[in-house]
N, C-alpha and C positions, 0 to 999 in steps of 0.2 A: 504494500500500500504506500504510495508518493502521497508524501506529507511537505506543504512547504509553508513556510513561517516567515515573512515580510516583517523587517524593521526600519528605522531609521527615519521615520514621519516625523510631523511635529510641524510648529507655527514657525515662521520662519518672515521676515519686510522682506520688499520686492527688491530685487538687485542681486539677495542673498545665496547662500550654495544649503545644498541637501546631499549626504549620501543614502539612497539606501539599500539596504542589502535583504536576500532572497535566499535561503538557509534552505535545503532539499535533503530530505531522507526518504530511505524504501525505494527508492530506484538505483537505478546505473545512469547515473549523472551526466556523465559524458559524452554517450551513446546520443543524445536529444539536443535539439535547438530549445531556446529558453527565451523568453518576450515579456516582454513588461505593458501592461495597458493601462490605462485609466478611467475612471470616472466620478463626475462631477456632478454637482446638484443638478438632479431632471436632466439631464444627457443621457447618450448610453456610452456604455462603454466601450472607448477608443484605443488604437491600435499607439504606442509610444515609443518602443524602439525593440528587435530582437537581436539573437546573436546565436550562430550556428556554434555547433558542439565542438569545436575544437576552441571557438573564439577568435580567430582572425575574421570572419562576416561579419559583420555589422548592417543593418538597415534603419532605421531613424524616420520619423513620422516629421512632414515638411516644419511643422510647426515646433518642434524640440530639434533639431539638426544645428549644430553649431554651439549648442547650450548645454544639451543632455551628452553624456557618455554612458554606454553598456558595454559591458565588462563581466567576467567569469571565473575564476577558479575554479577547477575540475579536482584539483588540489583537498580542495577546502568543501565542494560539493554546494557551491555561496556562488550567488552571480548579483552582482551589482548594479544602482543606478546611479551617476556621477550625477547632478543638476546644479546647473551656473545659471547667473544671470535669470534667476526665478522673477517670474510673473504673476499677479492676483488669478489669470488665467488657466495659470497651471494649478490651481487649486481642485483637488480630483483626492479620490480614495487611488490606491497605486498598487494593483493584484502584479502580483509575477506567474507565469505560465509556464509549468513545463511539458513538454511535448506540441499536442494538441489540448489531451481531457484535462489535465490535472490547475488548480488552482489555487495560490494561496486564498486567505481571507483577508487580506487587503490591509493594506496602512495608509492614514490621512494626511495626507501634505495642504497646508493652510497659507496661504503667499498671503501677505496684507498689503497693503497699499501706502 
């Protein structure tokens, strides 16, 4: 059973940086691509950046591209979200995804103005 565990939320003024990290057990970690989404009050939830199983691919959602970095330890079984230059915009719950099915339950990033 893939269990994943999302930390590193929290309130944060616009301009500021956020890590957060994505902690994966009960699978083979390595083996998968792993993506980060979000969602925000009354949105649905959107696509944010992924990163294939070795970690050299990267893809990035037009709107985090140049801000956000995805990142992985296969190491450590942990894939990360770098976020610079945060926006009231970016304010969203933040799942990580492994595979296709599996999902964390999400951590709150709060940008203020």
């Amino acid at each position: 059973q893939v269990q994943l565990v999302e930390s590193g939320g929290g309130l944060v003024q616009a301009g500021g940086s956020l890590r957060l990290s994505c902690a994966a057990s009960g699978g083979t970690f390595s083996n998968y691509a792993m993506a980060w989404f979000r969602q925000a009050p009354g949105k649905e939830r959107e696509f944010v950046a992924a990163v294939r199983w070795s970690g050299s691919i990267t893809n990035y959602a037009d709107s985090v591209k140049g801000r956000f970095t995805i990142s992985r330890d296969n190491a450590k079984n942990t894939m990360y979200l770098q976020m610079n230059s945060l926006k009231p915009e970016d304010t969203a719950v933040y799942y990580c995804r492994y595979d296709t099915n599996y999902w964390g339950k999400g951590t709150l990033v709060t940008v203020s103005s």
